[in-house]
C-alpha positions in Angstrom: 184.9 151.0 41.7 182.7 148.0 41.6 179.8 148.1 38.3 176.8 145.7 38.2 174.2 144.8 35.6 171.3 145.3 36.7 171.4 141.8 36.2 174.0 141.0 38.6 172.6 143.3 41.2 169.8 141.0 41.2 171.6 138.4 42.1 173.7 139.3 44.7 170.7 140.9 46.7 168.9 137.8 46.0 172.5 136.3 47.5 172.0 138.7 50.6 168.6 137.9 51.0 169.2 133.6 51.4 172.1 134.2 53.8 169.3 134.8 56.5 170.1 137.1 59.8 173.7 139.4 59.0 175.4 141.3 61.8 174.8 145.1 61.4 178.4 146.2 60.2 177.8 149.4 61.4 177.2 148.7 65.2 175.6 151.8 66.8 174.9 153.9 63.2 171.0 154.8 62.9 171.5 154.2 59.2 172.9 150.2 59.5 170.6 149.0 57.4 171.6 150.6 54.4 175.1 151.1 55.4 175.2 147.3 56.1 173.5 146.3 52.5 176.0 148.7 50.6 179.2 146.9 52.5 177.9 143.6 51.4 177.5 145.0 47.8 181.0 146.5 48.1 180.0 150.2 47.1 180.2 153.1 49.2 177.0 155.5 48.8 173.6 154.6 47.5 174.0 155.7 44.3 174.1 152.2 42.7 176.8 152.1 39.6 174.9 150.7 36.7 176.8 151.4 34.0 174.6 152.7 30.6 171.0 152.9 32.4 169.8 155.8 34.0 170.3 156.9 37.7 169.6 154.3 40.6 169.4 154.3 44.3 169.4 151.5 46.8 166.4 152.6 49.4 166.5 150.1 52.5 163.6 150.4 55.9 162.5 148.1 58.2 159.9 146.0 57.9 158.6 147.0 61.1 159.1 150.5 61.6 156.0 153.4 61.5 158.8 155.7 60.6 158.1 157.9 57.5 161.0 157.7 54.4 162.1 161.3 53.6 162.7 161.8 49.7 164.4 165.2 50.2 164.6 168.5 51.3 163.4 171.9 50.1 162.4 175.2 51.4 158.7 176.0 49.5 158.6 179.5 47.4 159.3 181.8 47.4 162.2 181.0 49.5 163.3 184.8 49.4 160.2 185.1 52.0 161.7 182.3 54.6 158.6 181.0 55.2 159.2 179.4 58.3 160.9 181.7 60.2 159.4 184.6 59.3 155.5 183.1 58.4 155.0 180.1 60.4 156.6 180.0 63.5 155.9 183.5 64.4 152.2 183.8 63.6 151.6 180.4 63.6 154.0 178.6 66.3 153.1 177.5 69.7 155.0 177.3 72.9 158.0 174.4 72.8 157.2 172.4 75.1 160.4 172.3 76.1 160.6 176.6 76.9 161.4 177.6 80.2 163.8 174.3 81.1 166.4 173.5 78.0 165.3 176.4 75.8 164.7 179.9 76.8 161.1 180.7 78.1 160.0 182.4 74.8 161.1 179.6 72.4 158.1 179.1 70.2 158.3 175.6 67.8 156.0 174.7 64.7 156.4 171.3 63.9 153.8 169.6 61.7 154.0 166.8 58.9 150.9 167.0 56.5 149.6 166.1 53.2 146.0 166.2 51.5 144.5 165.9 54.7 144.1 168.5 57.7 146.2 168.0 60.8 144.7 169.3 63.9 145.3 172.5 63.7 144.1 172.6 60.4 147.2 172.5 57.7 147.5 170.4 54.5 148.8 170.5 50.9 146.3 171.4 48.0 147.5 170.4 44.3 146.7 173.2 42.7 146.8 171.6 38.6 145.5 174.7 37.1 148.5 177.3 38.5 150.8 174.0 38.1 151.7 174.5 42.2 151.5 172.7 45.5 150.7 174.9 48.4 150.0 175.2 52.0 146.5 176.1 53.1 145.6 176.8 56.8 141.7 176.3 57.6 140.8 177.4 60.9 137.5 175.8 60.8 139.5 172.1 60.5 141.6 173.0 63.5 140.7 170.5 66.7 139.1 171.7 70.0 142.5 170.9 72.0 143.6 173.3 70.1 141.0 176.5 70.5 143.6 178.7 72.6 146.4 178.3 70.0 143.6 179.4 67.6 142.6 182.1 69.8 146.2 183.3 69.4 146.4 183.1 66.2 142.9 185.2 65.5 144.9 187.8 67.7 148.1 188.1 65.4 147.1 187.6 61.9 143.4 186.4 61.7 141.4 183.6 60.4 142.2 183.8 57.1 144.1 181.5 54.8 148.0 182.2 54.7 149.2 185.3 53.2 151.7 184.8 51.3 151.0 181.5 50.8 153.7 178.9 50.9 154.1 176.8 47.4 156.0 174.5 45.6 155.9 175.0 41.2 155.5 171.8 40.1 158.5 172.0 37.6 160.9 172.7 40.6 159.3 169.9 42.5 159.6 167.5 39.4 162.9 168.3 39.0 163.6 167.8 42.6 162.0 164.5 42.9 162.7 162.9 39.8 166.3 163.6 40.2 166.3 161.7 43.8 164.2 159.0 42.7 164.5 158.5 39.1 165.0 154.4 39.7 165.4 152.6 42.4 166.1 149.2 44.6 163.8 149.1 47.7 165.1 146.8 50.3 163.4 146.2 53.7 165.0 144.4 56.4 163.9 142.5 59.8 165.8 143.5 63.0 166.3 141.4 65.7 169.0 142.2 68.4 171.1 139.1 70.2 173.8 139.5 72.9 173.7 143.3 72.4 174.5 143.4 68.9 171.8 143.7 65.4 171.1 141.8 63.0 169.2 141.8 59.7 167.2 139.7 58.0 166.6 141.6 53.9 163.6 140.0 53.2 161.6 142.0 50.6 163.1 143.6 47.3 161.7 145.4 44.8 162.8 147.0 41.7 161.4 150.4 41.2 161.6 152.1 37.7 160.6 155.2 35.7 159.4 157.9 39.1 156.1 159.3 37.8 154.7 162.9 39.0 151.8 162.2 38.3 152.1 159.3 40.4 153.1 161.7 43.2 150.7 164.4 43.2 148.0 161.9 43.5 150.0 160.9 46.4 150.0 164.4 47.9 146.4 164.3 47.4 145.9 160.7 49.2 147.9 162.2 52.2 150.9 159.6 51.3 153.1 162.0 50.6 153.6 164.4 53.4 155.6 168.0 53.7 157.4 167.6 56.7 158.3 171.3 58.6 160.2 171.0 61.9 161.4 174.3 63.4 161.8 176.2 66.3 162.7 179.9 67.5 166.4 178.3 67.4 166.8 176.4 64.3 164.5 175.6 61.9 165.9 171.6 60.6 164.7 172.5 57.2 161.5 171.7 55.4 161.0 167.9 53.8 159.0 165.8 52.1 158.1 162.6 53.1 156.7 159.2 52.6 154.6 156.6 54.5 155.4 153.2 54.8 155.0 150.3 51.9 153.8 153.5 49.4 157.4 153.8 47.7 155.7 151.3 44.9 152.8 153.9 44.4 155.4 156.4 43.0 156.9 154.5 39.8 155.2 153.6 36.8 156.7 149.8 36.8 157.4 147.9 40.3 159.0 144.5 40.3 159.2 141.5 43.1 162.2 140.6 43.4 161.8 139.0 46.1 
């Protein structure tokens, strides 16, 4: 197994980084980015091995792309309730809009990606500091007038009220969820270009991303940066995650350094 220094790291991204555009080594893998980076660095899996420091990951994006990072997966509490299929898409759920052709007529879907503020049919998180718990909060009176028949529906099965049960998160589960994914890390974003039918990429801004502060990420939460991501239908629900907009990785660490 190859070790750096964080030191040496350093160096050879900063090595990556001047050898300008790089053929995607991965051809036709969604992840080539990353998967590229990690062959030039010679390791196999983003777990970075820095001998005697704490955890790192290698993070990669690029530059370009609206698309939201997902820090990792978990099912809110408690999970003995399976919130999604039993809560949300049933009550809650609309038509997919894909019932009646691929899916069977009555396949419902609820797919929504929310933070601190309301979508349009009236979701979001609410930190709640003094029960130490994030939660899901439905407010009908935030839900969008494209929207009025879902509502309708939804006065019909279970009323206007806010959820019952109530889907949460404890904060010291979600701590020990986040800071274990992204204790430290090296976040590396890329520019794509594509030539003769084949990528290439350009890793143009690094930066070195230490000590993962919760604090940090409630506030997050709260400035609608951090997102809980639920994507289900009557079929299969893909599992819940939580999610981060672009160029906010830096907001989550209590020291961020340019590498480059």
């Amino acid at each position: 197994m190859k070790l750096f220094t964080k030191e040496k790291l350093i160096e050879e991204l900063k090595q990556i980084a001047q050898q300008g555009w790089i053929e995607n080594t991965r051809d036709g893998n969604a992840g080539g980015i990353g998967n590229t980076l990690e062959d030039l660095l010679g390791i196999e899996e983003n777990n970075l091995p820095i001998p005697n420091a704490a955890e790192w990951e290698l993070k990669t994006q690029r530059v370009k792309t609206t698309a939201k990072t997902t820090l990792f997966h978990t099912e809110p509490s408690p999970r003995a309730v399976r919130f999604v299929p039993r809560l949300l898409l049933p009550y809650y759920g609309w038509k997919h809009k894909e019932a009646g052709t691929k899916y069977p007529e009555t396949e419902m879907s609820f797919r929504q990606t929310f933070g601190g503020k309301h979508t349009s049919r009236g979701f979001n998180l609410k930190v709640d500091r003094t029960n130490k718990k994030v939660v899901v909060s439905f407010d009908y009176c935030k839900v969008s007038q494209e929207h009025s028949e879902w509502l309708q529906q939804i006065e019909s099965n279970t009323g206007l009220l806010e959820l019952y049960p109530q889907p949460y998160w404890g904060f010291d589960d979600l701590a020990s969820k986040a800071g274990t994914k992204l204790l430290n890390c090296f976040y590396v974003q890329a520019e794509v270009k594509r030539k003769a039918g084949k990528e290439f990429y350009k890793y143009n801004n690094i930066l070195m991303l230490q000590k993962f502060s919760f604090k940090k990420f409630l506030q997050e939460i709260e400035n609608d940066n951090v997102l809980a991501d639920f994507d289900a239908r009557t079929g299969h629900n893909h599992g819940t995650k939580f999610r981060l907009r672009k160029n906010c990785f830096s907001t989550l660490y209590e020291n961020a350094t340019r590498i480059m």
